[in-house]
KEDREN-901993 format. One record per residue (C-alpha): residue number from 0; residue in three letters; x negated, y negated, z negated. Coordinates in steps of 0.001 Angstrom, whole numbers, padded with zeros to 6 digits. Layout:
BEGIN
TILUM|NUM|ALA|X|Y|Z
...
end
This chain:
BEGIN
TILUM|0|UNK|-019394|013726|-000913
TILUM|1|UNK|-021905|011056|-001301
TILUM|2|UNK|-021351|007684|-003056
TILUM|3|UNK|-018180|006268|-002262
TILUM|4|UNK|-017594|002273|-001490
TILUM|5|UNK|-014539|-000109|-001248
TILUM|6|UNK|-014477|-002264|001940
TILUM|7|UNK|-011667|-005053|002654
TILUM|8|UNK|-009965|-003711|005879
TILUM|9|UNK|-011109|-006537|007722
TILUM|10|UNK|-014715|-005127|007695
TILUM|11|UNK|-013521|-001433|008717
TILUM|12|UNK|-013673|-000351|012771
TILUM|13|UNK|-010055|-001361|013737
TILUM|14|UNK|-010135|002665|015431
TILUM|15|UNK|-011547|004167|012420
TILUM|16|UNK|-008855|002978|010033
TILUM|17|UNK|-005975|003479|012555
TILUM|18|UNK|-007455|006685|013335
TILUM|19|UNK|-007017|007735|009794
TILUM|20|UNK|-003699|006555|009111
TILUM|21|UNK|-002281|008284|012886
TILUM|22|UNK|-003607|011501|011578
TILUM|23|UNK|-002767|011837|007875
TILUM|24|UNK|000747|013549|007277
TILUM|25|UNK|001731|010446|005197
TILUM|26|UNK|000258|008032|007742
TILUM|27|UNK|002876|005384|009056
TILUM|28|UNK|002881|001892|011139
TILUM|29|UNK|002938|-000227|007606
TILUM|30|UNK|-000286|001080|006992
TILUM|31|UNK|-001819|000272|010221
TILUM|32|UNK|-003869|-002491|010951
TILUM|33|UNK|-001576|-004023|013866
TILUM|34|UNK|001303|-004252|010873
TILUM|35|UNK|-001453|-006236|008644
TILUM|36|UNK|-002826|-008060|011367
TILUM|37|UNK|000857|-008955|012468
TILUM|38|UNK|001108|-010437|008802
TILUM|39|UNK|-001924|-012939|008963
TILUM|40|UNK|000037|-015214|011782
TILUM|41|UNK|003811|-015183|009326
TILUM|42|UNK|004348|-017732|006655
TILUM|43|UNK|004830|-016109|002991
TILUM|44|UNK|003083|-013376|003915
TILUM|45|UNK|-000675|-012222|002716
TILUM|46|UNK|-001814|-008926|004169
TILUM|47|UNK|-004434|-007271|002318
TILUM|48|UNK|-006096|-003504|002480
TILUM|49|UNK|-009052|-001470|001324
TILUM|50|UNK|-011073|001275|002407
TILUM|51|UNK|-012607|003787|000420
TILUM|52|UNK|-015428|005006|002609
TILUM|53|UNK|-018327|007590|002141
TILUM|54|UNK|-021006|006408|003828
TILUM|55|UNK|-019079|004949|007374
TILUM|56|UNK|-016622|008013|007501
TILUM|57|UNK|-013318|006723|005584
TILUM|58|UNK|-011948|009115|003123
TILUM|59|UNK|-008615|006772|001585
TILUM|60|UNK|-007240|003694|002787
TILUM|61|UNK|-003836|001985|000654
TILUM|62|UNK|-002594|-001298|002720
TILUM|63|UNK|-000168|-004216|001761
TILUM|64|UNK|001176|-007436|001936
TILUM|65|UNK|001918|-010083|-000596
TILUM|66|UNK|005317|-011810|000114
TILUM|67|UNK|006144|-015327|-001474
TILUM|68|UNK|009232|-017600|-001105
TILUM|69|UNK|009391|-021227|-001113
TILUM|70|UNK|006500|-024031|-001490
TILUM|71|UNK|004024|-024196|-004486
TILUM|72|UNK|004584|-024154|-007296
TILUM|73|UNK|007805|-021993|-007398
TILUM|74|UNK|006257|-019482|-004921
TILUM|75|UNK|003980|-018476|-007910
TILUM|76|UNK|007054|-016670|-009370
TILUM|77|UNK|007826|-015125|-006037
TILUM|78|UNK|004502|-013720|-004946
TILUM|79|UNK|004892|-009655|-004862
TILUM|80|UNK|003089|-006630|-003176
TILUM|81|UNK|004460|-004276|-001097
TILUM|82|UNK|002515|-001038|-000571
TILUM|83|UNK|004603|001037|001835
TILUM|84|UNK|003986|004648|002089
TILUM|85|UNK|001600|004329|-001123
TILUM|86|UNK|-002374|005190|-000977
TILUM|87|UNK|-003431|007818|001702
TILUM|88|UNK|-006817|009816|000763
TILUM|89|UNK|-008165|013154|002129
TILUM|90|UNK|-006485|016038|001148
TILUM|91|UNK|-003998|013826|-001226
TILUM|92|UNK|-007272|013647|-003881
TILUM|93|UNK|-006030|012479|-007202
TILUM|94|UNK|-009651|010496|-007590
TILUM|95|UNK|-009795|008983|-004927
TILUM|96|UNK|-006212|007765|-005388
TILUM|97|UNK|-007030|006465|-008498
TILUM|98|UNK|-009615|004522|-007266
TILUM|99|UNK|-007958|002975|-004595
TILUM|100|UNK|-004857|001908|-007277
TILUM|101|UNK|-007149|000493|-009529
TILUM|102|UNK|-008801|-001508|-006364
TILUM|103|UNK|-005456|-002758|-005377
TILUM|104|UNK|-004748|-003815|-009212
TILUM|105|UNK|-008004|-005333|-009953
TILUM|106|UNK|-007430|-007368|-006332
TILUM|107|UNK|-003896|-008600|-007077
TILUM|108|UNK|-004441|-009543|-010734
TILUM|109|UNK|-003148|-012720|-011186
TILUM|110|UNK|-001803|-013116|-007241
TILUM|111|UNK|001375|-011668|-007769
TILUM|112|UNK|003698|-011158|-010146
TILUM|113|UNK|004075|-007586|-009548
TILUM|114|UNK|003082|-004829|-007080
TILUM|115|UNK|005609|-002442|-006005
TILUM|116|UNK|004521|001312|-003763
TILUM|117|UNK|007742|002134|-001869
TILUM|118|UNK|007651|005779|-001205
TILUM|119|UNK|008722|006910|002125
TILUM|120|UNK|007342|010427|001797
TILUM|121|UNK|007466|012135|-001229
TILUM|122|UNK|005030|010982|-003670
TILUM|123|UNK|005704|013170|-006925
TILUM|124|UNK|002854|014757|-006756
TILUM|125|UNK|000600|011603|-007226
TILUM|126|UNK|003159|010833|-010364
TILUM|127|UNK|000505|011425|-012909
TILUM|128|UNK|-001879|009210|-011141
TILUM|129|UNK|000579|006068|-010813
TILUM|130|UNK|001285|006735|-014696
TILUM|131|UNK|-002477|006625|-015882
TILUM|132|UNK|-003037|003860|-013687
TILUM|133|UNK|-000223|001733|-015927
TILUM|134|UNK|002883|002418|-013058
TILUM|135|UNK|006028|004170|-013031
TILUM|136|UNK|007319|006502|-010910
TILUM|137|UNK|011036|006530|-009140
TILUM|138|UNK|012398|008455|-007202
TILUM|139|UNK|013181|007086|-003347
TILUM|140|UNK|016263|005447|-003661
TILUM|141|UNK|018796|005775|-000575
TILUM|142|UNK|022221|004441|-000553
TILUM|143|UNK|024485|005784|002114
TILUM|144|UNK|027503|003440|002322
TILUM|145|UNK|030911|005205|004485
TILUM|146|UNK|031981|002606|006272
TILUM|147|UNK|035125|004463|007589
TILUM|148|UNK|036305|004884|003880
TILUM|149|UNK|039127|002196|002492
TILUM|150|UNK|038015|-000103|-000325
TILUM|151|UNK|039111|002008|-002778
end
C-alpha cells in the first residue's frame, strides 16, 4: 500500500465511490453519494464524506450528514452527525478505520454537538477501534412493538 490521503467526497469520481460502497458487504444507499448529494438541496441538513484513497484507487470511505433544528442561534445545540452503516475500508482494516474516525472527528469538531454511527450491520468487531478513538459501542437497538396485544 502506498501513502494513503483523505479527499472530501466531493473531489472523488462519483463511480469510484459508489462503486465501492455497491460492492462492500457493509455498503448501503446512506453511504452513497446520491443520499449525500440528495442532502445538499434540504434545509437542516449538511452532508459531508471522506475518502481514504491510495494513490486514485479508494481503499475506505465513512459518509454523513449533520442535522440541525430551528434558526441560529438555537440550532447550535441541535447540530448532530449521523454516520449510518459506520466507516467501510478494505477488508474491515482496523487502521484504516481509525483513520477515517479520527478524519470525521477532527472535521466535526466544534460543528456539532455530537456524532452518532448507527450500526445497521454488525459492527462489534470494529468495537476496539470506536473505543480508542474516544466512542462507545451499543449494541443495535430494535424495538418490536405487537400491535395486536391489549394495553396491558
Amino acid at each position: 500500500m502506498g501513502e494513503l490521503n483523505i479527499k472530501d467526497y466531493s473531489e472523488v469520481k462519483h463511480n469510484d465511490w459508489n462503486e465501492y460502497v455497491y460492492n462492500h458487504k457493509n455498503g448501503n444507499i446512506f453511504q452513497t453519494l446520491m443520499y449525500l448529494n440528495m442532502h445538499n438541496k434540504s434545509f437542516g441538513a449538511i452532508p459531508f464524506g471522506f475518502a481514504l484513497c491510495d494513490d486514485d484507487r479508494i481503499v475506505g470511505v465513512v459518509a454523513g450528514v449533520i442535522y440541525q433544528n430551528y434558526f441560529f442561534p438555537i440550532n447550535i445545540l441541535t447540530k448532530r452527525a449521523v454516520i449510518i452503516g459506520g466507516p467501510l475500508t478494505d477488508n474491515d482494516n482496523a487502521e484504516l478505520i481509525e483513520r477515517l474516525i479520527r478524519e470525521t472527528d477532527t472535521f466535526l469538531k466544534r460543528k456539532v454537538v455530537y456524532i452518532q454511527f448507527r450500526n445497521i450491520t454488525d459492527l462489534s468487531g470494529q468495537k476496539e477501534v470506536f473505543e480508542k478513538t474516544g466512542f462507545f459501542y451499543e449494541e443495535h437497538l430494535d424495538i418490536i412493538h405487537h400491535l395486536d396485544q391489549d394495553v396491558d
